[in-house]
VOGU-3710 file (C-alpha; in Angstrom, 3 decimals, decimal comma):
1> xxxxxxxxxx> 83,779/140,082/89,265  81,198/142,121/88,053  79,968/139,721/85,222  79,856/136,779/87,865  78,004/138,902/90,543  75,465/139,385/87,247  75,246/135,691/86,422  74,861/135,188/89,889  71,913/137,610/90,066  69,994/136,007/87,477
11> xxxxxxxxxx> 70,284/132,395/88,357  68,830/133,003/91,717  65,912/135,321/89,849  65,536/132,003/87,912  65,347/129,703/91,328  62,465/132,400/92,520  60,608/132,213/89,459  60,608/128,291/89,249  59,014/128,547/92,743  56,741/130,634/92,219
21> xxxxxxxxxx> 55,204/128,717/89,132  55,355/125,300/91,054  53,232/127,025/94,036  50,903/128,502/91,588  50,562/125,585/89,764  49,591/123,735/93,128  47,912/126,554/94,905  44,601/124,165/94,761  45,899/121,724/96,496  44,231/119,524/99,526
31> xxxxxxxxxx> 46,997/119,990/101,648  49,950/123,086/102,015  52,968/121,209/103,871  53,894/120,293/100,680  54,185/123,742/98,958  55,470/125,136/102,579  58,058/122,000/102,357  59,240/122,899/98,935  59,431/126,788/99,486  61,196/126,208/102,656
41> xxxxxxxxxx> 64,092/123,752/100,641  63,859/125,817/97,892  64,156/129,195/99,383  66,788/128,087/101,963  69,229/126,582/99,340  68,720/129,768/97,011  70,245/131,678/100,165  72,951/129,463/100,352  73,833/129,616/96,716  74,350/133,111/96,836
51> xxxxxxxxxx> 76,587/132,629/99,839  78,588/130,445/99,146  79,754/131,458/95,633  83,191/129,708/95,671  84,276/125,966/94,680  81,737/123,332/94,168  79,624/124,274/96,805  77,408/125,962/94,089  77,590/122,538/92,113  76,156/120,958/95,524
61> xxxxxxxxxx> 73,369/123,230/95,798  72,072/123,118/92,557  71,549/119,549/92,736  70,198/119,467/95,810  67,467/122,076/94,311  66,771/119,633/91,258  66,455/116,832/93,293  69,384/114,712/91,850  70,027/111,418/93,534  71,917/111,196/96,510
71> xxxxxxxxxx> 70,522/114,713/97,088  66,472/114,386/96,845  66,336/113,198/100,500  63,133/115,878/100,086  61,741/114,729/96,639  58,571/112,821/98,775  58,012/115,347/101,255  56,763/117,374/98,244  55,671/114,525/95,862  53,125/113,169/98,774
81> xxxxxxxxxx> 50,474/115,396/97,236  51,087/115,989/94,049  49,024/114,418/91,548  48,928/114,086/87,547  50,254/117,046/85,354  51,331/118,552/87,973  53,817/115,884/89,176  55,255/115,620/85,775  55,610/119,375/85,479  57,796/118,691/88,692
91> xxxxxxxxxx> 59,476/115,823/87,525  60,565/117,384/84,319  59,720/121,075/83,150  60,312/122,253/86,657  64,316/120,955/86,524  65,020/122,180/83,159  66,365/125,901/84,004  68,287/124,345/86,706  69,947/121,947/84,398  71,534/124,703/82,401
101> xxxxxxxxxx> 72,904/126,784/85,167  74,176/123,104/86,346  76,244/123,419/82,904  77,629/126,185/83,901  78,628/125,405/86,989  79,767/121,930/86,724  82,674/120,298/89,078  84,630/117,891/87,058  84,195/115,100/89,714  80,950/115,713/89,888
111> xxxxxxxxxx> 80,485/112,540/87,724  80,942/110,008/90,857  78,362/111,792/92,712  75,943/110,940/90,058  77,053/107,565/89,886  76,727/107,086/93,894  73,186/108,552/93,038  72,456/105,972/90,994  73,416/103,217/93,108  71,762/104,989/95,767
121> xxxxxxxxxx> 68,184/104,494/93,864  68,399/101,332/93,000  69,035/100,677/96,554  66,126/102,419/97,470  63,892/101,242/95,511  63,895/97,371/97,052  62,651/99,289/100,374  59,967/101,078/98,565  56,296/99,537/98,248  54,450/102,217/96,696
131> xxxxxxxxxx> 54,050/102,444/93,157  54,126/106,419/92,847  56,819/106,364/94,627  58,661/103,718/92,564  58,024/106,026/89,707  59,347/108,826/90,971  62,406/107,195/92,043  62,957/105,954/88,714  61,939/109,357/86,818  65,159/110,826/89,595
141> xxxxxxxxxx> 67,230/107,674/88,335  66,687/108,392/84,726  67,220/112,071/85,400  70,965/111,302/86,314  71,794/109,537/83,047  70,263/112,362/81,145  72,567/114,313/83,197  75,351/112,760/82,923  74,541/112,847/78,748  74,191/116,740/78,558
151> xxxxxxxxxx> 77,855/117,030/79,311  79,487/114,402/76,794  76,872/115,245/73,939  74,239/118,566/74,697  72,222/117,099/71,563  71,423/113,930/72,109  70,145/114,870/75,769  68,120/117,272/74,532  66,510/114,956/72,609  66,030/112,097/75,121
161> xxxxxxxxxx> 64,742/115,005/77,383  61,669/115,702/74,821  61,498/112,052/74,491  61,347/111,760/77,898  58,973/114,407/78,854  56,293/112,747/76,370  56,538/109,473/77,513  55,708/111,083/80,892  52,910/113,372/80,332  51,004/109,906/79,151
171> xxxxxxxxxx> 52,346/107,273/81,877  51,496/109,992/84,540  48,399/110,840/83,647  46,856/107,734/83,217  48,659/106,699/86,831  46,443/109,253/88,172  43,271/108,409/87,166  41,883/106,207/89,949  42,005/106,899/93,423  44,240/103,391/93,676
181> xxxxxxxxxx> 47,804/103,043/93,143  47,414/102,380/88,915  49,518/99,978/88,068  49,677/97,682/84,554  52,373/96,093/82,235  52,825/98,892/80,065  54,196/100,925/82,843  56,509/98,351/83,970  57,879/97,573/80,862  58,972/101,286/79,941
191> xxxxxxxxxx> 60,895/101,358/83,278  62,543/98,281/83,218  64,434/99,422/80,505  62,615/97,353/77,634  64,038/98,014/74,535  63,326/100,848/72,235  61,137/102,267/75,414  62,193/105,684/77,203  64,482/104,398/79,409  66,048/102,125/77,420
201> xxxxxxxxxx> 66,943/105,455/75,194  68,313/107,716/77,878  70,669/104,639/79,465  72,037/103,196/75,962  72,843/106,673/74,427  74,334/107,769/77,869  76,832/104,625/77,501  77,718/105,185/73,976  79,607/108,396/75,006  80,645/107,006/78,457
211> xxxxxxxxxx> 82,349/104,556/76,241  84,626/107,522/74,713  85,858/108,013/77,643  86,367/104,706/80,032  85,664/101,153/78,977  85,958/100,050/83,197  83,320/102,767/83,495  80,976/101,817/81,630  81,170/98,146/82,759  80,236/99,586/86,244
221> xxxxxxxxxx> 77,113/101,212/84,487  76,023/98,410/82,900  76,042/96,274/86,048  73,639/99,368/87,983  71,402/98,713/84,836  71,311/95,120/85,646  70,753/96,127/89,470  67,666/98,338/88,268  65,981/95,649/86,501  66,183/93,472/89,928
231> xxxxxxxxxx> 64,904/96,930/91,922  61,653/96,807/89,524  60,916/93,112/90,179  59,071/94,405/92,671  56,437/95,580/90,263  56,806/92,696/88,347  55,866/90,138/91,802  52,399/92,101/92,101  51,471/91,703/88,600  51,663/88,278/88,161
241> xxxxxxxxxx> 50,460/86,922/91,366  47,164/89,771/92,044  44,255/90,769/89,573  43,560/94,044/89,327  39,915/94,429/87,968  40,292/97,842/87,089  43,262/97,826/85,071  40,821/95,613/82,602  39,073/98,915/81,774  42,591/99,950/79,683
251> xxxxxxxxxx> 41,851/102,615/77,338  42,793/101,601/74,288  43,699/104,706/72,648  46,950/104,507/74,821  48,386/101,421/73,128  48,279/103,186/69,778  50,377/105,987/71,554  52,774/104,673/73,696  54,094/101,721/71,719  54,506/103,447/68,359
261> xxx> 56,760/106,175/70,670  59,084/103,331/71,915  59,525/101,688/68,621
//
């Protein structure tokens, strides 16, 4: 009892710290309802999980706190006004200590919830016309399979996760450049899953160990991959039927990154 009451202890000096570095990090900020909106969730659910210590309400409540679809209901009432770095330290650094008390903690049907999750994003995203928001749904999306990977193979994750990360501290940065939504192809074709691109990575090795374990299961994931790419078309519609003047001005330096990373 005592070593649980321990663990316990320092997970939820873990959730505090991770707060406290995502407010600092945004202390500069135009606006504060989003760093009172995230301290509120964030402080609320750390309550809870030392409450409710028992069964797989824990599990719960350390998704919820990640943001893992169907639980990040309160991703954009944070995400509104973030911008650049720090959105991808949110997106990606910020989860990382949560994922490993997740391992820890994790209920063995917890892999239908992240399946519903998925499903629930792809839904989501034919509703959603704004193309930060699109990304962020699909950095969530993505976030599940990598999930999902860290408990049938903690290596390959791991990897995808660094992968990942990269791939984001470039696409994110560049998005937030202009004062416009910043849109172009090479963004759309990393999340639609091209080939050899980040996505493509974090889905294909996810499905090789699926595959271990249920053939019917990973015929259901392969038809939510399908499903994604017809979510996206969104982004795909606006390309090819607007001009977008500023997206001529592509810095070129970016092509010799990005592509030579997805190949």
């Amino acid at each position: 009892v005592t070593f649980v009451t321990n663990n316990m202890i320092v997970w939820w000096s873990v959730f505090l710290v991770m707060t406290t570095i995502f407010i600092f990090l945004n202390k500069n900020m135009s606006s504060y309802s989003s760093l009172i909106n995230y301290f509120i969730i964030q402080e609320s659910l750390g309550l809870l999980f030392l409450l409710l210590n028992f069964g797989f309400y824990q599990f719960f409540i350390v998704m919820m706190k990640i943001g893992v679809a169907p639980l990040h209901f309160w991703i954009f009432s944070v995400t509104n006004k973030i911008l650049s770095y720090n959105l991808m330290w949110f997106l990606t650094f910020q989860k990382l200590p949560f994922l490993l008390i997740l391992l820890q903690i994790f209920w063995a049907q917890g892999f239908l919830l992240l399946f519903t999750g998925l499903l629930v994003c792809y839904l989501q995203m034919f509703s959603m016309k704004n193309y930060k928001n699109l990304l962020i749904l699909s950095s969530t999306e993505s976030f599940n399979w990598i999930i999902m990977g860290v408990f049938l193979s903690m290596f390959n994750s791991l990897y995808l996760f660094l992968y990942y990360t990269v791939l984001m501290v470039m696409l994110i940065s560049k998005f937030s450049k202009s004062n416009f939504n910043w849109l172009n192809w090479e963004t759309i074709l990393v999340f639609l899953n091209m080939p050899f691109s980040v996505t493509f990575f974090v889905k294909i090795f996810s499905l090789s160990e699926i595959f271990k374990l249920n053939n019917m299961l990973m015929l259901v994931m392969l038809m939510l991959m399908f499903l994604s790419t017809l979510a996206f078309s969104y982004w795909l519609i606006n390309m090819s039927v607007k001009l977008y003047d500023k997206n001529q001005m592509n810095n070129n330096y970016y092509n010799f990154l990005l592509y030579p990373l997805m190949l």
